[in-house]
C-alpha positions as CSV (number, residue, x, y, z in Angstrom):
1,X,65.0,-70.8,-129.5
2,X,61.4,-70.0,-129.3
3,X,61.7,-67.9,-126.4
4,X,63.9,-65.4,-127.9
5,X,62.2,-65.5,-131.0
6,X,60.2,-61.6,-130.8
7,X,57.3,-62.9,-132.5
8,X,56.5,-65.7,-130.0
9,X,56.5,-62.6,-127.3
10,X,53.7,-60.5,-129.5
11,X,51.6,-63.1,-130.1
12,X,51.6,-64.1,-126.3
13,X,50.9,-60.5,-125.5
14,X,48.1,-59.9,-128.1
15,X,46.5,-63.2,-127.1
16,X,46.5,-62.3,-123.5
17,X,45.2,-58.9,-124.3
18,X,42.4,-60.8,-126.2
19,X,41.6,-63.3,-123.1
20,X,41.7,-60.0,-120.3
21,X,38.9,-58.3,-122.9
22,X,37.1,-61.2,-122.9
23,X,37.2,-61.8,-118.9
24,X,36.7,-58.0,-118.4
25,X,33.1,-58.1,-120.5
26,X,32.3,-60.7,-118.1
27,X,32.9,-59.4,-115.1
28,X,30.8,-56.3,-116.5
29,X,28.1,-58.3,-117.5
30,X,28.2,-59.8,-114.3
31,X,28.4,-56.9,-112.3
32,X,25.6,-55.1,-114.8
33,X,23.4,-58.6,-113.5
34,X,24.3,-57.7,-110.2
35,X,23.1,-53.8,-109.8
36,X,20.0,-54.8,-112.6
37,X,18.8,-57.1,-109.8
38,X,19.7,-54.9,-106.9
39,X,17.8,-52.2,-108.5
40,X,14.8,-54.6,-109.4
41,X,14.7,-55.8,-105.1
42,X,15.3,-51.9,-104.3
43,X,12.2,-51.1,-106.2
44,X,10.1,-54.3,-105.3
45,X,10.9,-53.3,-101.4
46,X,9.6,-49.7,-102.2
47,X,6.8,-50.6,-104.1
48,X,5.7,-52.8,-100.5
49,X,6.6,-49.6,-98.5
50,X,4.3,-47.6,-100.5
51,X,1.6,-50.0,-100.5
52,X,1.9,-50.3,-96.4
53,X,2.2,-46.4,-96.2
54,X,-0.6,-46.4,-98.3
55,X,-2.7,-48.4,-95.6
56,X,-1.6,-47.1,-92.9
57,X,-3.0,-43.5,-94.1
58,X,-6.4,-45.1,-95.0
59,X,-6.4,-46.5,-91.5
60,X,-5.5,-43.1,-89.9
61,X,-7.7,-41.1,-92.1
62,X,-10.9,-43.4,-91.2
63,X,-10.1,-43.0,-87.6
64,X,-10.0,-39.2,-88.2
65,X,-13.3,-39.4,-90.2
66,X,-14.6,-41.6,-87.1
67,X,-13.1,-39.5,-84.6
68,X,-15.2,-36.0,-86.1
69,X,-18.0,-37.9,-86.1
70,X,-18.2,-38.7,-82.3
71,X,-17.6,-35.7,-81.5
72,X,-19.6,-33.1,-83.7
73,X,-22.3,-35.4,-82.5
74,X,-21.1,-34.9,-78.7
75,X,-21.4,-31.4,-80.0
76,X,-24.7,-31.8,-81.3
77,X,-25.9,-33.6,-77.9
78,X,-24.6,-30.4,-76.3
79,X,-25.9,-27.9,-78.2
80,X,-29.6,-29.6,-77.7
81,X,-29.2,-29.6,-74.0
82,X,-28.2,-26.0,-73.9
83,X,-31.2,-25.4,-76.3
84,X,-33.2,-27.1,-74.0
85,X,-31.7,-25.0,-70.9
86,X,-32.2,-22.1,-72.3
87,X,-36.0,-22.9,-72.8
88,X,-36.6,-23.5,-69.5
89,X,-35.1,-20.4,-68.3
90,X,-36.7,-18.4,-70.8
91,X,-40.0,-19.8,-69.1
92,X,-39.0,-19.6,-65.7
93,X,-38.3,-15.9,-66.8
94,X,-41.8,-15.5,-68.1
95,X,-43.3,-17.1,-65.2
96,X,-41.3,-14.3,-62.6
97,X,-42.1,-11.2,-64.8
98,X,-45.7,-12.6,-64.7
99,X,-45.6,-12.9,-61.1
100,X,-43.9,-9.3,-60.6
101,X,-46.4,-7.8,-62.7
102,X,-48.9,-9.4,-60.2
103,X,-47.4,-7.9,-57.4
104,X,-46.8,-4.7,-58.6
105,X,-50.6,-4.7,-59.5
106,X,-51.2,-5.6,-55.9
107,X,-48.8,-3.3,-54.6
108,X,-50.3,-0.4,-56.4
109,X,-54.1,-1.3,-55.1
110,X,-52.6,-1.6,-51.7
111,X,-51.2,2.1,-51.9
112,X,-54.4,3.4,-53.2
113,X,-55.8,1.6,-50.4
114,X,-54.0,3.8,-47.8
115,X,-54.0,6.7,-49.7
116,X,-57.5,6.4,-49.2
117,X,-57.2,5.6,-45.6
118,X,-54.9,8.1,-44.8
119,X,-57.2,10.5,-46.0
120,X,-60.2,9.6,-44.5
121,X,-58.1,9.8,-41.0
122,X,-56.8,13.1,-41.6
123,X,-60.6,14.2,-42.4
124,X,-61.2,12.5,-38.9
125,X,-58.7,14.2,-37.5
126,X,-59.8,17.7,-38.4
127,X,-63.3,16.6,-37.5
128,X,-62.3,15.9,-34.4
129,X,-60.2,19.1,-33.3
130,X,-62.7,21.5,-34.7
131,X,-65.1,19.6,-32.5
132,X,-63.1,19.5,-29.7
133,X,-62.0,23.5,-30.5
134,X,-65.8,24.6,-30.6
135,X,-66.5,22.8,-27.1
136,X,-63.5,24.3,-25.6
137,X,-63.3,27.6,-26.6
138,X,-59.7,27.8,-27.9
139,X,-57.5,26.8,-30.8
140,X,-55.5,23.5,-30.6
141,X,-52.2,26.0,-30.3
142,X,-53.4,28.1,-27.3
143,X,-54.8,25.3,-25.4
144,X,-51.1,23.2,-26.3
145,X,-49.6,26.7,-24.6
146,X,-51.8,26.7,-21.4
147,X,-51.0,23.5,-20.6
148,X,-47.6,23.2,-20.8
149,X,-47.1,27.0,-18.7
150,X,-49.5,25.7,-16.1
151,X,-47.6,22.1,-15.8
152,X,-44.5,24.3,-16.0
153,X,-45.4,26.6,-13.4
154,X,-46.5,23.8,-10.8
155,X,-43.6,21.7,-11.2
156,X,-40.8,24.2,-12.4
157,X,-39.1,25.2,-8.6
158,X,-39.8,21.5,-7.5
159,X,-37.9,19.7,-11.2
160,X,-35.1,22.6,-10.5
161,X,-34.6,21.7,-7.0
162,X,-34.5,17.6,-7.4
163,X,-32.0,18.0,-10.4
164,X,-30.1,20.0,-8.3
165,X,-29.9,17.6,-5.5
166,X,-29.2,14.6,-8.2
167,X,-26.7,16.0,-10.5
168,X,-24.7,17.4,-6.7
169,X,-25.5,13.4,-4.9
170,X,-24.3,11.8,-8.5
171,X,-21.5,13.8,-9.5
172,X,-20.2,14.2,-5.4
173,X,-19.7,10.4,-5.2
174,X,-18.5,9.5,-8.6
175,X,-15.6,12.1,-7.6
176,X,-14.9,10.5,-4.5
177,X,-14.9,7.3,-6.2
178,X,-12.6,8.6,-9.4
179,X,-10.5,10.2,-7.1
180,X,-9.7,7.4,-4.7
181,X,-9.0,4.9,-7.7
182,X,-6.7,7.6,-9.6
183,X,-4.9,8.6,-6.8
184,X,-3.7,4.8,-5.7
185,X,-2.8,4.5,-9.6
186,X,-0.8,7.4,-9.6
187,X,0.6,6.9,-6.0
188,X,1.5,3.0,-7.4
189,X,3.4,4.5,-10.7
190,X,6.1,7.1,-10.6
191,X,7.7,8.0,-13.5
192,X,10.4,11.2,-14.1
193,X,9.9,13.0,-17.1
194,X,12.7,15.0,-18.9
195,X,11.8,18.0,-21.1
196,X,12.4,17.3,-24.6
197,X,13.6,20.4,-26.8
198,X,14.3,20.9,-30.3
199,X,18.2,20.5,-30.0
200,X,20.8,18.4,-29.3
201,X,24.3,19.3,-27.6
202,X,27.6,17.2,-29.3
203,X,30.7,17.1,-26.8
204,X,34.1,17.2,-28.4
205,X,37.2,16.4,-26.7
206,X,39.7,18.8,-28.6
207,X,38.1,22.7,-30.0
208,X,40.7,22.0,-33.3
209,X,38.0,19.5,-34.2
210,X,35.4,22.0,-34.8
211,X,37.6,23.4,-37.8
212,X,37.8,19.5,-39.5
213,X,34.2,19.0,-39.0
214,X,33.7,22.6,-40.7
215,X,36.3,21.7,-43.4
216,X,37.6,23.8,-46.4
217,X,35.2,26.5,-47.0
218,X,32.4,24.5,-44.8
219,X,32.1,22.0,-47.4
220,X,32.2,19.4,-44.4
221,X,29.7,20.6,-42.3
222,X,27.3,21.5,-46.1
223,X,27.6,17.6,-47.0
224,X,26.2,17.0,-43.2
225,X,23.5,19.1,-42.9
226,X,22.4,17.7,-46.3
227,X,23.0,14.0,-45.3
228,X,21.2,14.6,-42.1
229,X,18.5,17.2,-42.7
230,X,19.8,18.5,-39.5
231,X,21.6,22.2,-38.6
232,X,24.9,22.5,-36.7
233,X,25.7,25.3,-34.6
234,X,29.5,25.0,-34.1
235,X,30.6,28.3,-32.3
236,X,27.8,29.2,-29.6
237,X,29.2,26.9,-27.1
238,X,33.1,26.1,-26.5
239,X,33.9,22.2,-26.8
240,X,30.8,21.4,-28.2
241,X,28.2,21.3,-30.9
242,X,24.9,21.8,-30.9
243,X,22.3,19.9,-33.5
244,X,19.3,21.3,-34.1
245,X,15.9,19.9,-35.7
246,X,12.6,19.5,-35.0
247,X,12.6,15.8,-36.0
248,X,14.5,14.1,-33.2
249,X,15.1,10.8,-35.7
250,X,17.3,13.2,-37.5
251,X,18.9,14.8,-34.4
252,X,20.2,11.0,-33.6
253,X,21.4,9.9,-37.2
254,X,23.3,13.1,-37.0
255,X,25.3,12.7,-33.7
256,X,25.8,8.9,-34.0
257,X,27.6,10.2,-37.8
258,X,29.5,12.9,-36.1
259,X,30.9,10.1,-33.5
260,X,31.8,7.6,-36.5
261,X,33.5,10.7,-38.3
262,X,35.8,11.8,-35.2
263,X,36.2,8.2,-34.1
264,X,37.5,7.3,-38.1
265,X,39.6,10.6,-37.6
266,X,38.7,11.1,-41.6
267,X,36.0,13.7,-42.1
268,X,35.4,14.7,-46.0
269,X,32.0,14.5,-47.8
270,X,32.5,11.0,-49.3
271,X,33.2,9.4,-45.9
272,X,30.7,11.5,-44.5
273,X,27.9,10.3,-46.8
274,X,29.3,6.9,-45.7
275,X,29.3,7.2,-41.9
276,X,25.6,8.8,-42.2
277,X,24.1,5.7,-43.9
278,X,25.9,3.8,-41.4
279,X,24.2,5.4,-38.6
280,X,20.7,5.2,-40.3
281,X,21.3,1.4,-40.3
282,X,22.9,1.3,-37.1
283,X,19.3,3.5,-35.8
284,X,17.0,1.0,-37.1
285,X,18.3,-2.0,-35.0
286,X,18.5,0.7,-32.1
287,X,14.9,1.2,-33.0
288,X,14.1,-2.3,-33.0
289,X,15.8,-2.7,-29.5
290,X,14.2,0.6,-27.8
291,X,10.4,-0.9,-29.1
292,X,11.4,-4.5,-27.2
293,X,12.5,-2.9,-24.2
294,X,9.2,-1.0,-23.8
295,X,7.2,-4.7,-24.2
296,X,9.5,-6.5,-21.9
297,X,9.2,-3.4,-19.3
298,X,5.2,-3.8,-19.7
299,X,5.1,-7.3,-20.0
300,X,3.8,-7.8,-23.5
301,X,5.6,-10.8,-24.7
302,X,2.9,-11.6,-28.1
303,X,3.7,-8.1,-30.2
304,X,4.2,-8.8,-33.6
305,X,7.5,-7.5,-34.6
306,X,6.2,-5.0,-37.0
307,X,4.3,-3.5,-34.1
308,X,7.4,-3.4,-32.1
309,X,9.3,-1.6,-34.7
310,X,6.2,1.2,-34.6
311,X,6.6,1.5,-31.1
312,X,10.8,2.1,-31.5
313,X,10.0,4.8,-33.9
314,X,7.9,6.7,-30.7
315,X,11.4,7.1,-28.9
316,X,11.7,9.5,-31.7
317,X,8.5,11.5,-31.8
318,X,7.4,14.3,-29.5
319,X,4.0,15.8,-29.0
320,X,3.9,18.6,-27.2
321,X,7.5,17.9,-25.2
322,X,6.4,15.0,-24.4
323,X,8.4,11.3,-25.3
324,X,5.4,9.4,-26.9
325,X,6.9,6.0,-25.9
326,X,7.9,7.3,-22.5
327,X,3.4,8.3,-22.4
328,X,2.4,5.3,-24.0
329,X,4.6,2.8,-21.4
330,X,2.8,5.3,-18.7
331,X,-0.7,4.9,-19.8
332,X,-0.2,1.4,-20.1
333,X,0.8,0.9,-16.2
334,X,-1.8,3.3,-15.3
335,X,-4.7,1.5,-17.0
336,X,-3.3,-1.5,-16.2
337,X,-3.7,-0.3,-12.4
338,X,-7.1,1.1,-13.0
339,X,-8.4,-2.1,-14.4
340,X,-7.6,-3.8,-12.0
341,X,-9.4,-1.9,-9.1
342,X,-12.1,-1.7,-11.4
343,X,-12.4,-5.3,-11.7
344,X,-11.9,-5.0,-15.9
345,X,-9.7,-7.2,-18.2
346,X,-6.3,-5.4,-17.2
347,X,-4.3,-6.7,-19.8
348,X,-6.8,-5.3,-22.4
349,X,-6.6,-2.4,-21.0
350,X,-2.8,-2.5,-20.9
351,X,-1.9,-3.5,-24.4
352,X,-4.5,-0.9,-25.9
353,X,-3.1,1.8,-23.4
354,X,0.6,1.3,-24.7
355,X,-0.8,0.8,-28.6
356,X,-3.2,3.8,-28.3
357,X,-0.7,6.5,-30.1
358,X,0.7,3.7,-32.6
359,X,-0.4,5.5,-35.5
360,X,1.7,8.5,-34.3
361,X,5.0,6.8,-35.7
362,X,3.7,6.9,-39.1
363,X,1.3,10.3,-39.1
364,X,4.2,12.2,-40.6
365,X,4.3,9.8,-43.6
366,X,0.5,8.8,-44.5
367,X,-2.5,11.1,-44.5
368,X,-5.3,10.4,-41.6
369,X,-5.3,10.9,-38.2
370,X,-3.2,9.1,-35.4
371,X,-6.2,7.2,-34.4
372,X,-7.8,6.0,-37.7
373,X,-4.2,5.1,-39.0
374,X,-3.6,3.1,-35.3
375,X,-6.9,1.2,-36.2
376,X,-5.5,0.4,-39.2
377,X,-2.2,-0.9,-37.8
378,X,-3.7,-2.9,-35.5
379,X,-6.0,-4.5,-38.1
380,X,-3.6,-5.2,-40.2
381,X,-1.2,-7.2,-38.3
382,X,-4.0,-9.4,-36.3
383,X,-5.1,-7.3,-33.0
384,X,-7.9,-8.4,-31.7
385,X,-11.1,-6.9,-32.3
386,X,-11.2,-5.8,-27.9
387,X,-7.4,-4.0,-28.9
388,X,-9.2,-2.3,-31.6
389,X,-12.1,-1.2,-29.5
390,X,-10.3,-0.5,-26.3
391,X,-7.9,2.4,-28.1
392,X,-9.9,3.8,-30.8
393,X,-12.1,5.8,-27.9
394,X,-9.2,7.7,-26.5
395,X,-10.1,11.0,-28.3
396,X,-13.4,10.6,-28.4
397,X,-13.5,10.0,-32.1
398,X,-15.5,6.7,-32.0
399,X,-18.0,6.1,-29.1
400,X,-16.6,3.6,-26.1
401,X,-17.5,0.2,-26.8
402,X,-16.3,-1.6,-23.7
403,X,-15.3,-0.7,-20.0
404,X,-11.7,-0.9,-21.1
405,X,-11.8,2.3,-23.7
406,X,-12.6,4.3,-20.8
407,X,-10.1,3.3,-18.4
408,X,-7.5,3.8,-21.9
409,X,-8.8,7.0,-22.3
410,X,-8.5,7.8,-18.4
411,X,-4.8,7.3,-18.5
412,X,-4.0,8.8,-22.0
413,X,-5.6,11.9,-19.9
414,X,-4.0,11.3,-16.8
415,X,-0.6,11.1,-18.5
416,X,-1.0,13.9,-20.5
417,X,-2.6,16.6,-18.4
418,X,-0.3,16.3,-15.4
419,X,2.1,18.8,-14.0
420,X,5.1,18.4,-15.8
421,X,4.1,15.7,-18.3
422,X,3.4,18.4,-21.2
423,X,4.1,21.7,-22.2
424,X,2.6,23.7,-24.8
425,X,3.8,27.3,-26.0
426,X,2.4,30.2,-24.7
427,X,0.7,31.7,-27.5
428,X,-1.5,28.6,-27.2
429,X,-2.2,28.4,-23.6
430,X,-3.4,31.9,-24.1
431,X,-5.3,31.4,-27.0
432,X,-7.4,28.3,-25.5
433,X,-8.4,30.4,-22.7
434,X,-9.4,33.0,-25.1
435,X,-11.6,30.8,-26.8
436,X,-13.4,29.4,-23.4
437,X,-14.3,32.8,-22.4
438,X,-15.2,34.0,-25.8
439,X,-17.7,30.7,-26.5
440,X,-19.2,31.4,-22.8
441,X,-19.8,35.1,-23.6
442,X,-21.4,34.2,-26.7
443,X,-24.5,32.8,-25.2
444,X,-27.7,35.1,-24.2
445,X,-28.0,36.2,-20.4
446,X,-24.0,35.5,-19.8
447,X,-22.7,38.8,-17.8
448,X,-19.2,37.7,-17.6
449,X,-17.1,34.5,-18.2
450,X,-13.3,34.0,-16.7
451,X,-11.3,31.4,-17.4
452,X,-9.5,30.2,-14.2
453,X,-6.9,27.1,-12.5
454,X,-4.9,27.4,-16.0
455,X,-7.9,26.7,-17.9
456,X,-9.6,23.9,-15.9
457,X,-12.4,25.7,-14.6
458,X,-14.7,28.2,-16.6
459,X,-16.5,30.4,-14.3
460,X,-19.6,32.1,-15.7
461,X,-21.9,35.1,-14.3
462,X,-25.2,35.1,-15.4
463,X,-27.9,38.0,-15.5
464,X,-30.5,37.0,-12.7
465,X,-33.1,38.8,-13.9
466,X,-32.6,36.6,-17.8
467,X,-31.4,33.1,-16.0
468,X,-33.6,31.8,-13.3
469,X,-32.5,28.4,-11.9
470,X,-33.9,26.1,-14.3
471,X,-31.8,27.8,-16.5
472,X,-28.5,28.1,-15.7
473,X,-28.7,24.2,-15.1
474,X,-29.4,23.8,-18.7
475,X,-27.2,27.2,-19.9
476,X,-24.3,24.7,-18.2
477,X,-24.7,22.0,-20.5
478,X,-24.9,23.9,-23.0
479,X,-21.4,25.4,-22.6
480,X,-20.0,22.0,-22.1
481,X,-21.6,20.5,-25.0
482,X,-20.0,23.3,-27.2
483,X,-16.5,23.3,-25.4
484,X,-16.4,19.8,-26.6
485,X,-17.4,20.3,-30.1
486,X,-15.0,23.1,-30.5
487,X,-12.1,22.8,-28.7
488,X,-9.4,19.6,-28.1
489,X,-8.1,19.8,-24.4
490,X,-6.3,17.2,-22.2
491,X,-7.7,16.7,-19.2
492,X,-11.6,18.4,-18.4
493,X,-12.9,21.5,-17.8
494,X,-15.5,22.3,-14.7
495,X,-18.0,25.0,-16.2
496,X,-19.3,26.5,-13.3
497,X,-22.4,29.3,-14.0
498,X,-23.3,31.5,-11.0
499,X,-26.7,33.4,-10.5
500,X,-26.5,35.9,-7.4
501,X,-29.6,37.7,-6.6
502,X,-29.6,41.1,-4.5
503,X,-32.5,42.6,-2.9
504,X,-32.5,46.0,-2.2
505,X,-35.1,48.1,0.1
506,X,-34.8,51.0,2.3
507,X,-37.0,52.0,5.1
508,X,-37.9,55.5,5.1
């Protein structure tokens, strides 16, 4: 059959073969049509892009172009009107220095002017005394001297007696006045006062704790005083300690840290350290609370807190054994008290009485005096201007400005200088009255000078035959004015000058 005959199979194969050659150069020149003509759209579409980008670029560049135009002319428009400003000031400059040199040519004729005048009155002048000299006799100086010894020879014993009888009248009744209104202030407000010294005394329960707070080889009680700035004295005194500094701040931090430590039962330089800073923190709300308690005792509810916190830090500071807060809450009543019989603001008066020694909680840390840095306290957190004025005046370091810094500086004075309310060494008592006596004794006709009522009064003995009345009136002042030039006192000092007169005859 044909089907098995092997030729009939190669022929079918080869012309199959020949038909899949032909069909496959068909597809390819199909598919060659096909990517010819993708290639051909591909590169129409980019030629349109191009021509678009093309236009779009012209269009952008001509705004550009359009866009430097408008404004280098803006610029240009600018640049004349600044042009044109300049002009004008350049002529408005021309016209002043024109003008100046006017006036300065005016000015210098009007000096010559009274140059000359000046002159011609001075030769008037002369004229005039020479005239005067040849009617009279005597020189312009020796007649000056013969008037003024005759007026003071005629009037001399009646002037000393009527300042006399003034200055007695005047000063008699303002004492009787002062006294009366310091005396119901003082009667009105009573205050104890205890004696601040320079140490503090720590009770223990148990002596054993002594040897734990002086640890191995005192390394406890080293790390303490360094913490604290403070020195301990553990074996004067049984069952206690005693802490002692000159800064009581550092007196506290170191007893409330020596009550943590014993409390913790744990006492080694680490927890030490810890316990310290603990009490620092623990002293700065105390300080916070201490400076509220002295407003709400006053009655000044409108402090700023920052002032409050200044007025804590007094509890801490003494000046001359004396609490500052415990002086500033007394001045404040007292010139609160003395304001009011005075008819003045009194709560002026009070408020710049308990703010008058502000600057004292911060004198240790900034350069200036108490007062000046008070002032600038005050300022600084919103006082009024009255505050300001009303406290500045207590140690006479700016003049009073209002009826108020006088009452402040009344109570500051009458707080201070009170028995019991100060105490200062006694090298210094002694040395103030020293310098009374020697600044008396160093004026001429003084015979003697004592220094008497611990310093108050400074009685003077003058030479009767160098002093006469007129005198000693004026030789008093004099003293005074240089006692308070010199010296800083609480309080005031009478200067008393006595002129004693003996006449001596015998009958024969």
């Amino acid at each position: 059959m044909i089907y098995q005959n092997p030729l009939f199979w190669v022929s079918l194969i080869i012309v199959g073969a020949i038909i899949g050659y032909f069909i496959r150069q068909l597809i390819a020149i199909k598919t060659a049509n096909s990517i010819e003509q993708k290639i051909k759209r591909q590169v129409e579409e980019s030629r349109l892009n191009s021509k678009e980008l093309v236009l779009e670029a012209q269009q952008k560049a001509t705004a550009i172009l359009e866009e430097i135009k408008r404004e280098e002319k803006e610029r240009k428009n600018q640049i004349s009107k600044f042009e044109e400003r300049l002009l004008k000031k350049e002529e408005q400059i021309e016209k002043q220095s024109s003008e100046i040199k006017q006036r300065e040519n005016q000015i210098t004729q009007d000096v010559e002017k009274l140059k000359t005048a000046k002159s011609e009155i001075e030769e008037l002048k002369q004229k005039a005394i020479s005239d005067l000299e040849k009617v009279a006799g005597l020189s312009a100086e020796e007649a000056k001297e013969i008037l003024l010894k005759n007026l003071k020879e005629s009037y001399q014993q009646d002037l000393s007696s009527s300042l006399q009888k003034m200055n007695k009248e005047r000063i008699e009744e303002i004492e009787h006045r002062a006294l009366e209104i310091m005396t119901a202030a003082i009667q009105r407000y009573a205050r104890s006062h205890v004696g601040e010294i320079t140490t503090t005394t720590f009770d223990l329960k148990d002596e054993d704790l002594k040897g734990k707070i002086i640890g191995r080889e005192g390394r406890n009680i080293r790390a303490l005083e360094k913490a604290t700035g403070v020195e301990l004295v553990i074996d004067e005194t049984p069952e206690s300690i005693v802490i002692s500094s000159f800064d009581p701040v550092r007196r506290e931090i170191a007893k409330m840290a020596l009550q943590k430590l014993i409390k913790d039962g744990r006492i080694q330089p680490a927890k030490i350290e810890e316990k310290v800073e603990e009490a620092k923190q623990e002293l700065n709300k105390k300080i916070i609370e201490v400076g509220e308690n002295a407003a709400h005792e006053t009655g000044i509810y409108d402090l700023p807190k920052e002032i409050i916190q200044l007025l804590g830090r007094l509890h801490f500071r003494i000046s001359y054994g004396q609490n500052v807060l415990v002086h500033s809450i007394e001045s404040a009543y007292l010139a609160s008290m003395l304001a009011s019989e005075l008819g003045c603001n009194a709560d002026i008066a009070k408020k710049a009485a308990l703010l008058h020694d502000i600057g004292k909680a911060v004198d240790h840390e900034i350069q200036g005096s108490h007062v000046e840095l008070g002032r600038r306290i005050l300022k600084k957190y919103g006082m009024g201007e009255e505050i300001i004025k009303a406290m500045e005046a207590h140690h006479e370091d700016y003049p009073f400005a209002s009826p108020e810094a006088y009452i402040v500086a009344a109570a500051d004075a009458l707080s201070a200088s009170r028995p019991g309310a100060r105490r200062d060494t006694l090298e210094n008592y002694l040395k103030r009255l020293g310098d009374l006596e020697k600044i008396a004794n160093g004026f001429e006709g003084v015979k003697n000078a004592y220094a008497i009522s611990a310093g108050r009064e400074l009685r003077i003995f003058v030479t009767p035959e160098k002093i006469d009345d007129f005198k000693a009136l004026q030789l008093a002042r004099d003293i005074a004015n240089k006692i308070e030039s010199e010296l800083k006192y609480p309080g005031e000092i009478k200067v008393n000058v006595i002129r004693e007169i003996k006449a001596v005859e015998y009958a024969k």
